[in-house]
N, C-alpha and C positions, 0 to 999 in steps of 0.2 A: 825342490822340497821347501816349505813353507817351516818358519820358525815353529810357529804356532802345532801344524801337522804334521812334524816332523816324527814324533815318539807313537803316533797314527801308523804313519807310511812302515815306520820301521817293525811296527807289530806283526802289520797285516804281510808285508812280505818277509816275515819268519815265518811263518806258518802257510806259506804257499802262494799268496797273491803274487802275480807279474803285473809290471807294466807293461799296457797297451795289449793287454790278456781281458784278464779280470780285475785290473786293476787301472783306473783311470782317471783324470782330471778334465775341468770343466773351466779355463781359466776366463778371465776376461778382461777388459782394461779399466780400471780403476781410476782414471784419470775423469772420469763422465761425472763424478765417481760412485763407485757398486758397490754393495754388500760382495767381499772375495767367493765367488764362485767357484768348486771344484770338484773334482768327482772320481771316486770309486770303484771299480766295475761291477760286478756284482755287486759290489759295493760303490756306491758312486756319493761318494763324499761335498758337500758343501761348506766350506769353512769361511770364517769373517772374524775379524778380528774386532773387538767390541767399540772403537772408535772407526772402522769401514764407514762406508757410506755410498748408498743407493738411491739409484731414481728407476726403479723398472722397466717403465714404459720405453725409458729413453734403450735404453738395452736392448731391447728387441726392434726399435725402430732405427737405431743408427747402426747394430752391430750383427741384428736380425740372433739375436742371444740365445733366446729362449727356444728358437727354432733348432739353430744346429745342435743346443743340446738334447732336445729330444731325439732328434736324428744318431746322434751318440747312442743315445740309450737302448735306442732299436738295434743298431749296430754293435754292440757290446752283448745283446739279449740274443741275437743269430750266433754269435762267434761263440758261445761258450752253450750251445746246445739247448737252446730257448729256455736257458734260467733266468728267471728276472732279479731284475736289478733291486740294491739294499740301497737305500739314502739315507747316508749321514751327511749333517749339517751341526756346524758349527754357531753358536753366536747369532750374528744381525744374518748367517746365511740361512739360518731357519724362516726366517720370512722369505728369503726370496725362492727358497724348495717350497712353501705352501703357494707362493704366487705362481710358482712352474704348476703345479698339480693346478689349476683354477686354470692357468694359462691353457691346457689342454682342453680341459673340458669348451674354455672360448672359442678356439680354432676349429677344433673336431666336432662341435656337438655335444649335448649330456649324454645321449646315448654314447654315439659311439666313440667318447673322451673316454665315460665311463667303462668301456671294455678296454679301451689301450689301458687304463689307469690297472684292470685288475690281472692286464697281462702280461705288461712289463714289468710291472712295480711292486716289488713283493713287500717290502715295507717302509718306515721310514723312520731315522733314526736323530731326532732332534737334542741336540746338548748343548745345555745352558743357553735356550731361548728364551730371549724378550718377545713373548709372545703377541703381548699387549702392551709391548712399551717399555721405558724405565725412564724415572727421572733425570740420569744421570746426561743424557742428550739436552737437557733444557739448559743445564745451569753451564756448558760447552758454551752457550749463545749469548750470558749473560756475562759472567767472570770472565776471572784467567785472561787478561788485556792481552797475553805473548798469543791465547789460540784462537782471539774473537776473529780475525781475518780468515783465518783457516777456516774455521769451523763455521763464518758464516759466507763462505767462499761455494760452500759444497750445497748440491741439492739434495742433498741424501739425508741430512740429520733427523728430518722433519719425520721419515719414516719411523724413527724409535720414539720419537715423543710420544706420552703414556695416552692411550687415548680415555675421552675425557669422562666416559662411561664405568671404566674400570672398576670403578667402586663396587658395581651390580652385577659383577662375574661371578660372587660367590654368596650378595646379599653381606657381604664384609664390612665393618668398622674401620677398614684402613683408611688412615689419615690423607687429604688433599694433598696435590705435588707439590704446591707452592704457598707460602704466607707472605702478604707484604707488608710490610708495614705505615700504617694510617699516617700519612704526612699531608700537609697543604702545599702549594710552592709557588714559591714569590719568582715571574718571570723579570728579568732585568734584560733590556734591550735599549743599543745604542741607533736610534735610527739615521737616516743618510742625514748627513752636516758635515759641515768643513770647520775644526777648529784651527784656526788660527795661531800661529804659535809665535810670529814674531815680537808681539810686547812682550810676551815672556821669556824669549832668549835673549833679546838685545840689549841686555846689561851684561850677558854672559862672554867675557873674551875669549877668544878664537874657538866657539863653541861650534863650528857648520866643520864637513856633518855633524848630523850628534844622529844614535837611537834611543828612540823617546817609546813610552807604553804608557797606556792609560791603567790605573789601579782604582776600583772601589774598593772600598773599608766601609762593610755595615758589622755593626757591632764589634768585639773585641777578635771573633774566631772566625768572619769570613771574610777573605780579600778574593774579589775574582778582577783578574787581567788580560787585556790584552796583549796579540804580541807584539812583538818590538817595530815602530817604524821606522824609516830613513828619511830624517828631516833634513834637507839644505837649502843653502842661504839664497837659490833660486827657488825653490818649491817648499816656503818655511811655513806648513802648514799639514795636516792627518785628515785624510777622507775617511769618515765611517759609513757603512751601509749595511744596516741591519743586522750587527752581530748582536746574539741574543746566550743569557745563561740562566741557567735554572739550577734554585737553590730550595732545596729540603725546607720546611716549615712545622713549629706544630701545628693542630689543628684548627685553631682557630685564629683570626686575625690579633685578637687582642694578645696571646701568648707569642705569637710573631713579634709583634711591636715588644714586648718587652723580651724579646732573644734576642730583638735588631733594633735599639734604640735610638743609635744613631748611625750617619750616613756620613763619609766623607769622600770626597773624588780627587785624585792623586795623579800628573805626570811623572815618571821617573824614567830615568837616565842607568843607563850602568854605570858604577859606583859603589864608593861603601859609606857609610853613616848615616846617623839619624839628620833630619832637617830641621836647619835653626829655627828655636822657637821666633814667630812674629810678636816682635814689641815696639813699644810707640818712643820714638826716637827726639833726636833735638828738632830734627825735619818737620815733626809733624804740629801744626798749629793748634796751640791748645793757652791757655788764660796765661802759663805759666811760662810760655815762649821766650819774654825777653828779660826772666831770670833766666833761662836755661842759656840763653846766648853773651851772658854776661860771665856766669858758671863755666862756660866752654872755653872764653877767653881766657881766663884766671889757669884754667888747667890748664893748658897747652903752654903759658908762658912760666909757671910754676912747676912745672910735671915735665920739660921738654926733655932733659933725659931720660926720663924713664920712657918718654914716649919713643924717646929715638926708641933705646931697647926694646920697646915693646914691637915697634915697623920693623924690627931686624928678625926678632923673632918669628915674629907672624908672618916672613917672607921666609923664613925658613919652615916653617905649619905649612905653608901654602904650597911649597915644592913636595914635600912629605908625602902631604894628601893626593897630591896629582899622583903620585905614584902609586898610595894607597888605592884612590882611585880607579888605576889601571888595571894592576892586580885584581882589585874584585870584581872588575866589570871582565874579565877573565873567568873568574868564577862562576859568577852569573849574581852575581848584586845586584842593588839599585839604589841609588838617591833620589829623595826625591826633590823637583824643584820647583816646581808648583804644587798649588791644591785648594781646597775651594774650604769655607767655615766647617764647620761641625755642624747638620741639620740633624733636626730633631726628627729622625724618619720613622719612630717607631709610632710618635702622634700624628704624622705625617701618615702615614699608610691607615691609623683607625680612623682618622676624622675624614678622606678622601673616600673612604669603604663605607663607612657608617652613614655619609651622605647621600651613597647610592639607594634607588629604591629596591634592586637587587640584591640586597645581601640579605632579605628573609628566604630567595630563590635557591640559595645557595650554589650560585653563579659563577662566577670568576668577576671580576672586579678591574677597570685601569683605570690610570691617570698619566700625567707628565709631571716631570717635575725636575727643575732646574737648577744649578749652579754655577758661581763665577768660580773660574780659575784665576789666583793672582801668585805672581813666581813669590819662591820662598827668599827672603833676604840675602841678600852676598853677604861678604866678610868687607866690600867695599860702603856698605851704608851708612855708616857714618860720615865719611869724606861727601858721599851726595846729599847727605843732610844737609851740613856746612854750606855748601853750595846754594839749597834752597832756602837758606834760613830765612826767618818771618816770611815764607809764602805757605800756602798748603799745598801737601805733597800729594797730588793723586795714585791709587797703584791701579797700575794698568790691567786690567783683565781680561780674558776672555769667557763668553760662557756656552756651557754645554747642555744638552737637555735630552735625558735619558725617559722611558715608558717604563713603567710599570706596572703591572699587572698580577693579583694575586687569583691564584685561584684553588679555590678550595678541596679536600683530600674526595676522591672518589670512593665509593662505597659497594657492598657486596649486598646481594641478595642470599648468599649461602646462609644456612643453620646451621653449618657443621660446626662444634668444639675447638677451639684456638687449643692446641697442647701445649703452650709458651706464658712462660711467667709476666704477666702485663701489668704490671703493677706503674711500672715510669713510660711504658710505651704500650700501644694497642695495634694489632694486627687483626688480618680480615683474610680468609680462604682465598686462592686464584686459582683459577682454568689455567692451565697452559697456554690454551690462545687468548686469553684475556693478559697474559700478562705478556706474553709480547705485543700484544697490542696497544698496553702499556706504555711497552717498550719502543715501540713507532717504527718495528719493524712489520709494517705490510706487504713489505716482498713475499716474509716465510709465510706468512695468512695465506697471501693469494698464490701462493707454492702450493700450498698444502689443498687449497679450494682446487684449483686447473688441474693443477697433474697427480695430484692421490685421490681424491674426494672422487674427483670428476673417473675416474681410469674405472673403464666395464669389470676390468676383471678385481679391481677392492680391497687395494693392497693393504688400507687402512680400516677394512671389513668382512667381508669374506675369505681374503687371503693371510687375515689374522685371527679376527674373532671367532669367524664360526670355524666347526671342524674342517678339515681336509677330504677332499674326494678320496681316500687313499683305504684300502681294509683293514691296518696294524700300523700305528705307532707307538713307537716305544723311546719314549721319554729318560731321558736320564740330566741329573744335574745336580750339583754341588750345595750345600747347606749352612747355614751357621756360620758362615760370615759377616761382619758387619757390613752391612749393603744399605747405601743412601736409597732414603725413599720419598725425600723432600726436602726444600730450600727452602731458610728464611731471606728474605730480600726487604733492602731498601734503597731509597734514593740514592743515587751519588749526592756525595756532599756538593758537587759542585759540578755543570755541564755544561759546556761552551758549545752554542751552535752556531757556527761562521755563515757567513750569506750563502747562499748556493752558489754567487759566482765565482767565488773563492777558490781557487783551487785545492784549496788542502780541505775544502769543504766534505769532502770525502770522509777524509780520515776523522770525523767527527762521530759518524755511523761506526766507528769501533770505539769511541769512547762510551760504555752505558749508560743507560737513566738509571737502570736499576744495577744492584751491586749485593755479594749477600752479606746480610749485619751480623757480622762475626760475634756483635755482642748479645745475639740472643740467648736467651735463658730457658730450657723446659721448667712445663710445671710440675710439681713433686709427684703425682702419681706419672704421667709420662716418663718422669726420669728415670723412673724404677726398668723399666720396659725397653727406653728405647737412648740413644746419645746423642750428642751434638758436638760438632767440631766444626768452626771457624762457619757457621751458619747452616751448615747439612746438618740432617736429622737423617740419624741410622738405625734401621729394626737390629736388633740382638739376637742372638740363641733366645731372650727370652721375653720376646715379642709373641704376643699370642695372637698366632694365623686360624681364622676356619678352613677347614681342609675338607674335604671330597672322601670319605675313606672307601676301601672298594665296594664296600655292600649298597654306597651313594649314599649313605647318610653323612649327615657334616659335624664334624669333631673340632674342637680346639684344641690348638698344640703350641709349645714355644718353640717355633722356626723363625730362621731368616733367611735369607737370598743368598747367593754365592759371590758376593761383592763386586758385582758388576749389574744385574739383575734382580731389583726384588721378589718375594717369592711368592707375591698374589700373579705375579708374572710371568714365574718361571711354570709353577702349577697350575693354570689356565688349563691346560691341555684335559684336565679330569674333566672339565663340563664340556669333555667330547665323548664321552664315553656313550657308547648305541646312538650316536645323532649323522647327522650328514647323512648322504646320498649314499655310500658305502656302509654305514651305522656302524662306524668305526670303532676300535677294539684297542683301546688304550690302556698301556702298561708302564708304570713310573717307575722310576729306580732315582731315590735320592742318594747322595754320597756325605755323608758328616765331615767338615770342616774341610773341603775341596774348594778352592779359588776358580774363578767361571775358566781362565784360560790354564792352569795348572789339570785342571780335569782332565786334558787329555795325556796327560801323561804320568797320571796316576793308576798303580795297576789294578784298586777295585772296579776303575774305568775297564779299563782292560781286558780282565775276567767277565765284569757285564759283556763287552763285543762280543767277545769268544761266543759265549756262550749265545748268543744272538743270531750270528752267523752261523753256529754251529757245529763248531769245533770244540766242544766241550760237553 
């Protein structure tokens, strides 16, 4: 007995169903994984719980599914005196009871599908179907970092994605599933080089090993790094090869340069503290050199105790810090001990772009652009000043040379109404598959193309949208709950793509591009109507839906969905009334303030069965 269909089972057999009678299941392995399959006898039930997940085709071809369940249903339809069979269906299982009814008619023939169809099958009883979809499948693929592996692990989700027509089920003003938000984005990539780290450790005592990481700093609020290498004193050097991040921009280059004004390139150590400011010492040759060397004499022979005291101290600082040191690089600190000038990247990136002939094309844009790294001073420099006195002091560096590349925000052809207050930010309508496309996942595209698109029987077509081969369904489902019916989305502030040979190259594909902007705003007639939390937009009790009323004219009303399903979703099923091969005879029953999986254990549910089956 299934959580979910638990207060089901226990109804139907108070009032006389047996198991393995007239009362039956249709299980299957979930692991493929399937919309939960089960069934009834007379009543032969399909339940899914609203995170399930299905691939159909695969079902009847590895498990041959679809087959032994009809062989069930024949066999359930003899044993109980040629009464046919009732289907309820639960959830994402309602798609897969229409894709069984289509199943048939593929196998048998229209003809004579359509006689098995009106001899076994006496009706069907869908609750709380995504008929055509629901948003709440997309934003599984995007957020929530804990279920991206999961959820994009499965071949099933792809089935609930809202398909992309929906709008034109009822001639409806319902809103797109997704907004994104209009950003440009500046690509930062490390191509293959070898930086060289020994000038810059070998002032450093007993530093091998050491873990070192490279950090950029553009502007005040973006650091993107890499992660930690293992330098030593035989291989004192970091191989980079093509790691690349992608950072959010406004939209045009010029408001980029002044969000990322400058650029600074940083090694760091684990540690704790800031790194000494660099300043020009008695070392460094400059007009005033042999006062400064006369000034240093006078000090050390006038000042010599205080200096002792001061070397006894700073030898006590110096043990401190190493401990300091330790501790944070435990934490997960950093010091830093290189880094290259402050460049001016925000002139840097307009004057490299505006020199293109491409930036009236509205292109994407590169360059290269380079920095020395030179280590950040010891607490010993002064003592190597002395040393050098009256020569010039070279600092040793190394340098690196990062690509850059801007390119500019992509654009919508949609008309539709932004319902979001855009006053400091602009957004543009998305497709579902435009936005994982986006999103750079082509797997779920060409999931969705080969094995839905492509499948005779149309799982994302006729065994959704149009009616069912079936004579009676009778619909029931939940109301008035706040139910998501779209996401605002924006960039990640920040996305790291490692080489492909990488091994953790992987786990990069669960980190997103897109993420939803928790800080959106509706605009004030929208807000009246509909909500928003942490970037979902939710229809209300007083959302106004066009509705189907029975005489088939179209009414508007303030509904919403049963908070799992929106309710241009759930009521699809009206624009089956007299259509289909059977010209099917469609009866709704909504429930006021019933949650999609609470439904079934609520007893108006209930009393609708009864009464459906017949016992009332």
């Amino acid at each position: 007995m299934s959580y979910v269909f638990g207060p089901v089972l226990k109804l139907l057999r108070s009032v006389g169903y047996e198991d393995g009678a007239n009362l039956g299941a249709a299980p299957y392995d979930w692991r493929i994984p399937v919309s939960c399959l089960q069934c009834t006898s007379t009543c032969l039930y399909y339940s899914s719980h609203q995170y399930s997940h299905s691939k159909p085709s695969v079902l009847e071809t590895r498990d041959k599914y679809f087959s032994k369940t009809v062989e069930k249903i024949e066999r359930m339809y003899h044993y109980n005196e040629n009464t046919p069979v009732a289907i309820l269906s639960h959830s994402m299982g309602c798609r897969a009871s229409h894709y069984l009814f289509n199943f048939v008619l593929h196998t048998k023939g229209e003809t004579d599908g359509m006689e098995w169809l009106a001899k076994y099958i006496n009706c069907w009883i869908p609750v709380g179907a995504p008929h055509i979809g629901t948003p709440t499948s997309v934003d599984q693929f995007l957020s929530d970092f804990e279920g991206l592996c999961l959820a994009r692990s499965f071949g099933s989700p792809p089935w609930l994605f809202p398909l992309e027509s929906h709008k034109h089920a009822l001639q409806t003003s319902t809103m797109p599933t997704s907004f994104i938000q209009q950003e440009s984005v500046l690509h930062i990539s490390i191509p293959p080089q070898r930086l060289n780290l020994e000038p810059i450790l070998k002032d450093m005592k007993n530093v091998y090993p050491v873990r070192v990481r490279l950090a950029v700093r553009l502007g005040k609020n973006v650091t993107i790094r890499t992660n930690h290498f293992e330098v030593t004193q035989f291989e004192p050097y970091i191989d980079f090869n093509n790691e690349t991040w992608i950072v959010p921009c406004p939209t045009d280059v010029e408001s980029t340069g002044k969000m990322l004004p400058t650029m600074q390139i940083c090694l760091e150590k684990p540690g704790a503290g800031l790194p000494k400011k660099r300043q020009r010492g008695v070392c460094d040759f400059d007009l005033l050199c042999p006062l400064r060397c006369i000034l240093c004499i006078i000090k050390w022979v006038l000042c010599f105790p205080c200096a002792f005291i001061a070397k006894f101290l700073g030898c006590l600082y110096s043990g401190a810090r190493k401990g300091v040191n330790a501790g944070a690089s435990a934490l997960g600190s950093n010091v830093v001990i290189a880094d290259s000038e402050l460049l001016s990247f925000g002139r840097i990136l307009v004057d490299n772009t505006k020199q293109r002939s491409d930036v009236e094309n509205g292109t994407e844009r590169s360059f290269q652009l380079s920095a020395a790294l030179e280590p950040v001073e010891s607490d010993d420099s002064l003592c190597r000043g002395i040393c050098h006195l009256m020569f010039w002091k070279h600092q040793e560096s190394e340098t690196l040379s990062l690509n850059i590349k801007w390119e500019p925000m992509f654009t919508s052809q949609s008309t539709e109404s932004v319902p979001l207050w855009q006053k400091t930010r602009k957004y543009i309508p998305s497709g579902t598959q435009q936005l994982l496309s986006k999103e750079g996942m082509g797997r779920v595209t060409s999931l969705l193309q080969n094995t839905y698109e492509s499948d005779s029987i149309g799982p994302l077509s006729k065994s959704s949208w149009d009616a069912p081969p079936v004579k009676r369904v009778i619909s029931i489902y939940g109301i008035n709950y706040p139910t998501e019916v779209s996401g605002v989305y924006k960039r990640n502030p920040v996305k790291h793509i490692p080489n492909a040979s990488n091994k953790k190259s992987q786990s990069s594909e669960l980190e997103p591009t897109f993420v939803l902007d928790r800080d959106a705003i509706l605009d004030k007639p929208t807000a009246k109507t509909h909500m928003i939390k942490r970037g979902l937009i939710y229809e209300t009790s007083k959302s106004p839906q066009e509705v189907i009323a029975a005489d088939g004219t179209v009414i508007t009303e303030m509904k919403s969905g049963d908070g799992s399903v929106p309710y241009w979703s759930l009521q699809h099923c009206r624009t089956w009334q007299g259509k289909g091969l059977s010209e099917c005879e469609v009866t709704v029953h909504e429930i006021d303030s019933v949650e999609h999986r609470a439904i079934l254990n609520d007893s108006r549910f209930h009393n609708i069965l009864l009464d459906v089956l017949g016992f009332r």
